[in-house]
C-alpha positions as CSV (number, residue, x, y, z in Angstrom):
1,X,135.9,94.0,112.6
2,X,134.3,91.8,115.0
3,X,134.3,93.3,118.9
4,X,136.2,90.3,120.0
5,X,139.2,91.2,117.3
6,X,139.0,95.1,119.3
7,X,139.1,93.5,122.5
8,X,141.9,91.1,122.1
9,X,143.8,94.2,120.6
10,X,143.1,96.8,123.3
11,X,142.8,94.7,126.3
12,X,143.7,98.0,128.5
13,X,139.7,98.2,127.6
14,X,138.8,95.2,130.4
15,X,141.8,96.2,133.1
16,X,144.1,99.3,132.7
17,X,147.1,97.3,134.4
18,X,146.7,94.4,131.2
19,X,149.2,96.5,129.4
20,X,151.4,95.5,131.7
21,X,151.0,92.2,130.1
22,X,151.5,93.2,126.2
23,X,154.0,91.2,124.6
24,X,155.8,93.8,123.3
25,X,156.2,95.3,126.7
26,X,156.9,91.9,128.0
27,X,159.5,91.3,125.6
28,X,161.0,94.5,125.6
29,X,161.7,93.9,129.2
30,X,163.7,91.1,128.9
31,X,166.2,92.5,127.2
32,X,169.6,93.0,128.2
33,X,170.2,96.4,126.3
34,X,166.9,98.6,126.3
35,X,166.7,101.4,123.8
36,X,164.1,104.5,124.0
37,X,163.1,106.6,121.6
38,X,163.4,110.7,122.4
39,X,160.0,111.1,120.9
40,X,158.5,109.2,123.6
41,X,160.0,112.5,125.9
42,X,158.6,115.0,123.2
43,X,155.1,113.7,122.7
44,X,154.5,113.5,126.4
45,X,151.4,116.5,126.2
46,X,149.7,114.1,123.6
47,X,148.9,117.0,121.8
48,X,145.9,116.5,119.0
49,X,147.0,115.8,115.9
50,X,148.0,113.1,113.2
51,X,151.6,111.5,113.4
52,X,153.3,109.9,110.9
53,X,156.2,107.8,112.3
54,X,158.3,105.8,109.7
55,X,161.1,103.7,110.0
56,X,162.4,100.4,108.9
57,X,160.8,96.8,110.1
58,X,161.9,95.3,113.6
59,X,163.5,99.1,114.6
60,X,160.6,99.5,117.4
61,X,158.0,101.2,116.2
62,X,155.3,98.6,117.8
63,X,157.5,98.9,121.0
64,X,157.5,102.8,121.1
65,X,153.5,102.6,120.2
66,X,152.7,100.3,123.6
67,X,155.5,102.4,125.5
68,X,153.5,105.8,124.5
69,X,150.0,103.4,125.8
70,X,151.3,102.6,129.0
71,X,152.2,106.3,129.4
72,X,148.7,107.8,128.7
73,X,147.5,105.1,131.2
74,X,149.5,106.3,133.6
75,X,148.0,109.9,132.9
76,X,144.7,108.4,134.7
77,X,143.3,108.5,130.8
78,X,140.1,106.0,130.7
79,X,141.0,103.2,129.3
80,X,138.3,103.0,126.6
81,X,139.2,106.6,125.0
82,X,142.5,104.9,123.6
83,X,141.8,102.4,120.4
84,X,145.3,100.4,119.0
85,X,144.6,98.8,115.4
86,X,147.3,96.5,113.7
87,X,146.7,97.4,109.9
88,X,147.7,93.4,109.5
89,X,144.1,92.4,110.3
90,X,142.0,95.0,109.0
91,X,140.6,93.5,105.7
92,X,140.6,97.1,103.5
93,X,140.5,101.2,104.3
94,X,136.4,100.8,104.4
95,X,136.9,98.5,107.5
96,X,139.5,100.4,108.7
97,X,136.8,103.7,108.1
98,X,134.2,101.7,109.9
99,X,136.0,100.6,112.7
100,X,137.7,104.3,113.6
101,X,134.2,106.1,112.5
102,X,132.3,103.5,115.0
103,X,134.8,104.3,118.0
104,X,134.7,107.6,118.3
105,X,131.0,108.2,117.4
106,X,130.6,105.3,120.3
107,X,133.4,107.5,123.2
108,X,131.9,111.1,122.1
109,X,128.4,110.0,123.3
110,X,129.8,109.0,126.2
111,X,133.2,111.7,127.2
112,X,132.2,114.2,124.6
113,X,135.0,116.4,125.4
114,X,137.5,113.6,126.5
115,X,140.6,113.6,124.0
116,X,140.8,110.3,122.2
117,X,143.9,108.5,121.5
118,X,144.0,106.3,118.2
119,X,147.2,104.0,117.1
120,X,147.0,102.6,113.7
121,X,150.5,100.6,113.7
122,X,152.2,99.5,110.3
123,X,149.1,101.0,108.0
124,X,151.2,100.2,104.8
125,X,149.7,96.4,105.1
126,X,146.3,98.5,104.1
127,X,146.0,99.3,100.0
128,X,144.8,103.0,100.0
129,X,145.1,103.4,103.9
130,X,145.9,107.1,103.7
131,X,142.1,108.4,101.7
132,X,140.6,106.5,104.8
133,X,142.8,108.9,107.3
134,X,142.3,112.1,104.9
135,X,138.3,111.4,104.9
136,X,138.6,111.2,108.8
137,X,140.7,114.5,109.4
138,X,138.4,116.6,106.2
139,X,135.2,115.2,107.9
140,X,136.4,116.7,111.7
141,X,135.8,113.0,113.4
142,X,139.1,112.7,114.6
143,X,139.4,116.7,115.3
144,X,140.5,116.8,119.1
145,X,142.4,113.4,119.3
146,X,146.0,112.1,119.2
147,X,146.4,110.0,116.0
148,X,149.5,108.0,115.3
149,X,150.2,106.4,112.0
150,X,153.6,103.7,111.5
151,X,154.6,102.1,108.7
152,X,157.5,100.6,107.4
153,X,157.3,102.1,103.7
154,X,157.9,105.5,103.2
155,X,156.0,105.7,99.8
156,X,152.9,105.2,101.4
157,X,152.7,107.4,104.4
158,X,154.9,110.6,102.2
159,X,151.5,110.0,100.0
160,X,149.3,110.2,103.0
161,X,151.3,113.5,104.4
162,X,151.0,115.0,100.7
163,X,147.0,114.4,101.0
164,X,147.0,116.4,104.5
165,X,148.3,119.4,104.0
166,X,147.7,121.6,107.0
167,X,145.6,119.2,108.3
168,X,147.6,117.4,111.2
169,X,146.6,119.9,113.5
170,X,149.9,119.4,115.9
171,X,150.8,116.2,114.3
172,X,154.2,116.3,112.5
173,X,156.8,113.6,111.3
174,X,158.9,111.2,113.3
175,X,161.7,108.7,112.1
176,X,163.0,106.0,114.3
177,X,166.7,104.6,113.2
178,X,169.2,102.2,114.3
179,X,170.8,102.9,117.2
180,X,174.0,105.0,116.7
181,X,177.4,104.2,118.1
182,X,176.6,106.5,120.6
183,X,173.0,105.4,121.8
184,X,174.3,101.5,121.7
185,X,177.2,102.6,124.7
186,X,174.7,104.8,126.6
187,X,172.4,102.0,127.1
188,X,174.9,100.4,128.5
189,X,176.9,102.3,130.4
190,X,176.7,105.1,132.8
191,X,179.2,108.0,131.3
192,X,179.1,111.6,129.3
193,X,180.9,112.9,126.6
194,X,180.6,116.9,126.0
195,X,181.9,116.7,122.9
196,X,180.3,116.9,119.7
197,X,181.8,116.7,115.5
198,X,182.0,121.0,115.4
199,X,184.0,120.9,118.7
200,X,186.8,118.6,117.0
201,X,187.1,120.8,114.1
202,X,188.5,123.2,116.7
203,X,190.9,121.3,119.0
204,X,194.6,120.9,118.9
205,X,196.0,117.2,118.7
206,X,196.9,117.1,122.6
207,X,193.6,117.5,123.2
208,X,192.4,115.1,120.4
209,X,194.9,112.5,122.0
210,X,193.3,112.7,125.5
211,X,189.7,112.4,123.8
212,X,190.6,109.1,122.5
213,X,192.6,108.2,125.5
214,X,189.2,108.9,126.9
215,X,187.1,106.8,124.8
216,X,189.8,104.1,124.4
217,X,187.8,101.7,126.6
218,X,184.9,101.5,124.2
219,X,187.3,99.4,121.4
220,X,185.5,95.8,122.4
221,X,182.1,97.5,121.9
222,X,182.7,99.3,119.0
223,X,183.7,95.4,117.8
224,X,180.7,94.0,118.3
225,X,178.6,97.1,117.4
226,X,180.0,96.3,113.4
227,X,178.9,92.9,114.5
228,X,175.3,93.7,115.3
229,X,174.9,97.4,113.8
230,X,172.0,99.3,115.2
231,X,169.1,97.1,114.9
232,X,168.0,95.9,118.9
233,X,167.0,92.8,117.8
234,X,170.2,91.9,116.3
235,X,172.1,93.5,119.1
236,X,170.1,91.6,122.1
237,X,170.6,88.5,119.9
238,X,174.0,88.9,120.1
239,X,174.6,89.7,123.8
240,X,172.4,86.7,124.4
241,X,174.4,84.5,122.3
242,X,177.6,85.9,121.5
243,X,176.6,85.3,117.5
244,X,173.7,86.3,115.5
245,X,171.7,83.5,115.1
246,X,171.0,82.2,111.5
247,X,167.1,82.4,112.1
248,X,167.2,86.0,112.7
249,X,169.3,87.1,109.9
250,X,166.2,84.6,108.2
251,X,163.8,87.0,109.6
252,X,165.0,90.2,108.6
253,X,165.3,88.5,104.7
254,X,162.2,87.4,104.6
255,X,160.8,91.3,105.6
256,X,163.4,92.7,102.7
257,X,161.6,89.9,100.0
258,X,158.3,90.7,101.6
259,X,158.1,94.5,101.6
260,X,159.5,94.0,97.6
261,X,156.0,91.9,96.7
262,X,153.8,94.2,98.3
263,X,154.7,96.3,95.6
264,X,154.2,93.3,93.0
265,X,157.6,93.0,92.4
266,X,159.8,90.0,91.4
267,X,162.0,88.5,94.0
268,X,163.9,86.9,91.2
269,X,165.1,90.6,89.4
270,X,165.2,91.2,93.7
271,X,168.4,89.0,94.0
272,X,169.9,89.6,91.1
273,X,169.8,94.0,91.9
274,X,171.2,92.5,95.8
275,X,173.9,90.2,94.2
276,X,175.4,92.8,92.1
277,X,174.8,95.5,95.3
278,X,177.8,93.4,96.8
279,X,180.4,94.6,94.4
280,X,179.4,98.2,94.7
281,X,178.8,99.2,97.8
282,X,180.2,102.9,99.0
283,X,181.3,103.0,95.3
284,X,179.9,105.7,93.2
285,X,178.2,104.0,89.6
286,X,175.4,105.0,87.1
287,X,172.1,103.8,86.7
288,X,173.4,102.7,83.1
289,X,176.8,101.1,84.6
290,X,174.1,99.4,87.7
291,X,171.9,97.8,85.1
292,X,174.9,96.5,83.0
293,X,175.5,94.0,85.9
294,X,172.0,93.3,86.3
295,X,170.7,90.7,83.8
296,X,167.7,89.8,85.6
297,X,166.1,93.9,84.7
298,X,165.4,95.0,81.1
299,X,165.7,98.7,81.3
300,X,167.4,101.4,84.0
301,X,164.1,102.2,84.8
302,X,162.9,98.7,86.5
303,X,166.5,99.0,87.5
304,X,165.8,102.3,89.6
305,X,162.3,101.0,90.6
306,X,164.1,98.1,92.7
307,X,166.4,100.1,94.2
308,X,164.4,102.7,94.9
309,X,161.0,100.7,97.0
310,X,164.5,99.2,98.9
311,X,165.1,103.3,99.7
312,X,161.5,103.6,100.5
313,X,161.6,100.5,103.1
314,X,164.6,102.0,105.0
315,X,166.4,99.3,103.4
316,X,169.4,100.6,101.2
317,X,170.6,104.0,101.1
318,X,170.9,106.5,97.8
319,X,173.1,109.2,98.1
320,X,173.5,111.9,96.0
321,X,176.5,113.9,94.5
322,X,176.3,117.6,96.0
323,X,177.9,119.9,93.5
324,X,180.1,122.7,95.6
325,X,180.6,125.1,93.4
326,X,176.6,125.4,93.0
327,X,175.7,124.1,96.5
328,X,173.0,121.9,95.1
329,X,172.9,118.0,94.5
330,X,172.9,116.9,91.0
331,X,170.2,114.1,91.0
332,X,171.8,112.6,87.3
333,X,174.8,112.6,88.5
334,X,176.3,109.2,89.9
335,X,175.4,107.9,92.8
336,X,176.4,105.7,95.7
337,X,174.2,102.5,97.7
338,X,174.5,101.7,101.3
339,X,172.8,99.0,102.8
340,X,171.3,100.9,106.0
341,X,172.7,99.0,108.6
342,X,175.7,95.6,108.4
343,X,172.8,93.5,109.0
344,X,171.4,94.0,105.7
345,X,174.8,93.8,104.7
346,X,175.5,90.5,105.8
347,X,172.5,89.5,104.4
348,X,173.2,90.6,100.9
349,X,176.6,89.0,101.1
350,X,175.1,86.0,102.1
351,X,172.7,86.2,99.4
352,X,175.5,86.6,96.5
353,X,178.4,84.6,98.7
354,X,180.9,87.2,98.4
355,X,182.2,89.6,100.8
356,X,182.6,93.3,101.1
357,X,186.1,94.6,102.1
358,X,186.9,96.1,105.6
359,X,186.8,99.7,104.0
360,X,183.4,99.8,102.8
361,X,182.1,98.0,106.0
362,X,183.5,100.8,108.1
363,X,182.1,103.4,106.0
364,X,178.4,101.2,106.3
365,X,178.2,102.3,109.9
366,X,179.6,105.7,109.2
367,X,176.4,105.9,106.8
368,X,174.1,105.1,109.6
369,X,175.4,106.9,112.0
370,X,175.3,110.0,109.8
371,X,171.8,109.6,109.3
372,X,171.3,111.4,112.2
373,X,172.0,114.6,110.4
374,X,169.5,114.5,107.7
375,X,166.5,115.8,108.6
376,X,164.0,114.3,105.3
377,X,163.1,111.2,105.5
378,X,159.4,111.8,103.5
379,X,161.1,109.6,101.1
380,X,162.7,107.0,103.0
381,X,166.6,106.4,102.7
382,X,166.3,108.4,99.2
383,X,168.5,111.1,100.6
384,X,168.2,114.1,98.6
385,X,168.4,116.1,101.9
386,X,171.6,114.2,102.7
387,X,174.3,112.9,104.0
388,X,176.1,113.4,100.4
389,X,179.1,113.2,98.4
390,X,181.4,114.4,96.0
391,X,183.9,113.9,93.5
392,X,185.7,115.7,91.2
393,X,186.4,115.4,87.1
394,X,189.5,113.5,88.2
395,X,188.2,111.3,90.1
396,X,189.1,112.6,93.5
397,X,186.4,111.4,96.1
398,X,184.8,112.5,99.1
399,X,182.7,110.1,101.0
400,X,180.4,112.1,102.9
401,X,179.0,115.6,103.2
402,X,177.3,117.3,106.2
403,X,175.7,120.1,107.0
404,X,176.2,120.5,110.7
405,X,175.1,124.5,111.8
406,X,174.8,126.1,108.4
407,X,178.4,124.7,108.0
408,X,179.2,122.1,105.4
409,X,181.3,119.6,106.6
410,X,183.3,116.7,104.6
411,X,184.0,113.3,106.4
412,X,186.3,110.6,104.7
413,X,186.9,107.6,106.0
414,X,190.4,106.0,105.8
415,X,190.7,102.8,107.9
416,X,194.0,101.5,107.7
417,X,197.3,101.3,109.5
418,X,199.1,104.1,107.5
419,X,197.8,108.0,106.6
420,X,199.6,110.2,104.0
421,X,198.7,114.1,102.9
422,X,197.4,112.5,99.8
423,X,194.2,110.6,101.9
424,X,192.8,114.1,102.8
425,X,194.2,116.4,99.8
426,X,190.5,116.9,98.4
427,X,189.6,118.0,102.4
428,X,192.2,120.7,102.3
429,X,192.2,121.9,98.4
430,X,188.7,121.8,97.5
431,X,186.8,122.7,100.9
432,X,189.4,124.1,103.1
433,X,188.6,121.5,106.3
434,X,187.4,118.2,107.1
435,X,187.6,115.1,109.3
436,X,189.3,111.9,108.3
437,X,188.1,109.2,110.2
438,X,190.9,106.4,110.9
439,X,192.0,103.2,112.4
440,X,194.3,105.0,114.9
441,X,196.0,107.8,113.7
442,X,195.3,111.1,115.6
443,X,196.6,114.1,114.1
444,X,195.8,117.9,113.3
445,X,196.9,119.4,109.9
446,X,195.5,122.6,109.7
447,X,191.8,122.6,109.6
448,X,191.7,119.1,109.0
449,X,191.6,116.7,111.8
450,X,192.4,113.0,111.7
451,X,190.8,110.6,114.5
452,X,189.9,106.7,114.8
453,X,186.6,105.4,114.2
454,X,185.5,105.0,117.8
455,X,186.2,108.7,118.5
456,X,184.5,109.7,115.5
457,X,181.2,107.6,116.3
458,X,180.8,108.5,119.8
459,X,181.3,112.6,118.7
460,X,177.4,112.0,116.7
461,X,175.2,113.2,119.3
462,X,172.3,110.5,120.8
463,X,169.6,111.1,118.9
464,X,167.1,113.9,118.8
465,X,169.2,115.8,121.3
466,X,170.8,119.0,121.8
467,X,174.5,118.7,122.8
468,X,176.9,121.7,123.7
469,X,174.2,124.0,121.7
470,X,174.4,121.9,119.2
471,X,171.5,121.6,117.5
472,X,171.4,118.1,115.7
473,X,171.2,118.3,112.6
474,X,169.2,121.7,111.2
475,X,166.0,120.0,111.7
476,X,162.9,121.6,110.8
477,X,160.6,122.1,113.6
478,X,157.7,119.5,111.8
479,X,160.6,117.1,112.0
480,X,161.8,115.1,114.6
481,X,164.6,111.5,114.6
482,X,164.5,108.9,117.0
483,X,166.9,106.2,117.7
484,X,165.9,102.4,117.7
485,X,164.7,100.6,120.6
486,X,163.0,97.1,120.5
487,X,160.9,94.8,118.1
């Protein structure tokens, strides 16, 4: 890579205040609803190490890389020690060796004992990315430097963390979602809520009723939140707008078909898995039933392969059955898809011109919301760490499972005008408690609690936070979720 290339990338190199003039940053300012990631808090010591930060495409991750720039800037850092690559100009790894190797030999002769900052943004655009980083960290030339690694595709970077065992030094995992309910209000407005999902297990309907009297407000925004979901380029789109524009929904296709064929996949057998993905969201099926509707694949196998590089990309959601009795999933069990966010819903509906109904659209943004309480994303939206479900031999269903402070907790979702014993027999019989998440209906029946969607949403604590010693969800301490912030 030429130096003109390094300069143009890393202009902070000719005047520290040019970041101000990034276009990420720029853009990012211009936006009516501004999201920031709690990482950006937690990595404020810089401390040396490799990062891995996934996440799905247009959820931030270039933003949160600039944001974390500026901020080292700030620190009085000289400019030169920090190096920014994007992986979409980098020919191969051996440039990508070249160019790192060439850097730090070039700032060790001159700071040697100056920490060096290195940003290699969306690496997955490199075949084989992750032996250049392993050669780097077993060789000792990035020893003593802050490394952060993005990507879109979790199948590449879980690879990368599998090659580096106990060699990250201080570096761990990071995740940037959507937005939740929750994060999407508090960027807006100034207000607290000091409740969390445990703390509604507990309370007596009075003081469910005042909650929701509380939170009664929010009804408009929680309208155009299923509009927009928790992507902030679909949500500034709309609050500039009042619509999604067609172009954007464009955009966000053509990064579904593209992440597909960098895996040499078809986009043909693409549409076909996505048409049939219509009919079946939020509704448990087999990988033998799946492929039945799916002429375009040969065999369950190329079936699973699709669905699963769409897990990997943060695309579409697998969840797995968790067997109570055993408190283990069972991976051969049945399963059920989520797209990861209503705008990749509307996009598949778009795709196969039919719609899906109001129910499984609610429990859509249930999904995302709930990802905030899984704490394994080494394999994208492949969620053997959960959220879950479960069903019984009779065909009883329970949409989601949680595990919120050793506890398990069982969420349905029931949006509609009218609730009877029998929508939340399975929370009482089987495990004793549960929420059911409604249109309106507040109500306590022993330990099972019934509240609208709004009140439910807004209960999911902001991301990577710890509410009313709450700690959310059980995460590991090498793990740490972020919430969604710009392009």
């Amino acid at each position: 890579m030429n130096l003109e290339e390094l300069y143009t990338m890393n202009p902070w190199w000719y005047d520290r205040g040019n970041i101000e003039e990034d276009r990420n940053l720029r853009l990012f300012s211009t936006k009516k609803v501004k999201f920031y990631p709690s990482f950006l808090r937690e990595l404020a010591d810089f401390e040396a190490g490799v990062y891995v930060l996934r996440g799905p495409r247009q959820v931030g991750k270039t933003t949160s890389i600039k944001l974390l720039i500026k901020n080292i800037l700030e620190k009085r850092v000289n400019p030169e020690d920090i190096l920014y690559l994007s992986a979409e100009v980098i020919k191969d790894r051996f440039e990508l060796l070249e160019t790192i190797r060439d850097f730090v030999q070039i700032r060790r002769r001159i700071s040697k004992k100056e920490k060096l900052y290195i940003f290699l943004d969306e690496a997955t655009f490199i075949k084989e990315w992750q032996f250049t980083v392993k050669y780097l960290v077993d060789t000792g030339i990035i020893d003593d430097s802050f490394v952060m690694v993005t990507g879109s595709s979790a199948y590449d970077l879980k690879l990368s963390a599998e090659k580096m065992p106990g060699r990250r030094g201080k570096g761990r995992d990071l995740v940037l979602l959507p937005t939740t309910f929750r994060d999407f209000l508090k960027a807006r407005y100034d207000f607290s809520l000091d409740y969390n999902l445990l703390d509604l297990l507990e309370m007596e309907e009075m003081d469910l009723k005042k909650i929701n009297f509380q939170v009664a407000r929010f009804k408009t925004d929680l309208k155009i939140y299923m509009e927009t979901g928790g992507l902030p380029e679909a949500i500034n789109d709309f609050m500039d707008n009042g619509f999604i524009p067609d172009e954007t929904l464009r955009a966000y296709t053509d990064l579904i078909f593209g992440d597909i064929e960098k895996f040499s996949k078809s986009r043909t057998v693409l549409k076909g898995v996505l048409n049939k993905l219509t009919d079946i969201v939020g509704q448990r099926i087999s990988w033998n039933s799946f492929k039945d509707y799916v002429s375009e694949v040969e065999s369950t196998r190329t079936l699973e392969s699709y669905v699963e590089i769409l897990a990997f990309s943060f695309i579409v959601g697998i969840l797995y059955f968790y067997d109570y009795s055993r408190r283990t999933i069972r991976p051969k069990k049945q399963k059920k898809f989520y797209p990861l966010d209503p705008i990749f819903l509307k996009i598949i509906e778009t795709m196969s011109t039919r719609s899906v109904d109001v129910g499984h659209r609610i429990e859509t943004v249930v999904f995302e919301n709930l990802l905030k309480y899984s704490y394994d994303f080494s394999e994208g939206l492949n969620l053997t760490a959960g959220p879950y479900f479960w069903y019984s031999d009779r065909g009883n269903e329970i949409d989601f499972l949680i595990t919120l402070n050793n506890k398990l907790i069982p969420i349905e979702v029931k949006y509609q005008n009218r609730i009877a014993k029998s929508d939340y027999f399975s929370l009482q019989k089987v495990f004793g408690r549960g929420i059911l998440v409604t249109k309106d209906t507040i109500f306590r029946d022993r330990n099972v609690v019934g509240i609208p969607l709004e009140v439910f949403l807004l209960n999911i604590p902001v991301a990577g936070t710890i509410l009313s010693g709450e700690l959310v969800p059980m995460v590991p301490d090498n793990v740490s979720i972020g919430s969604g912030m710009g392009p």
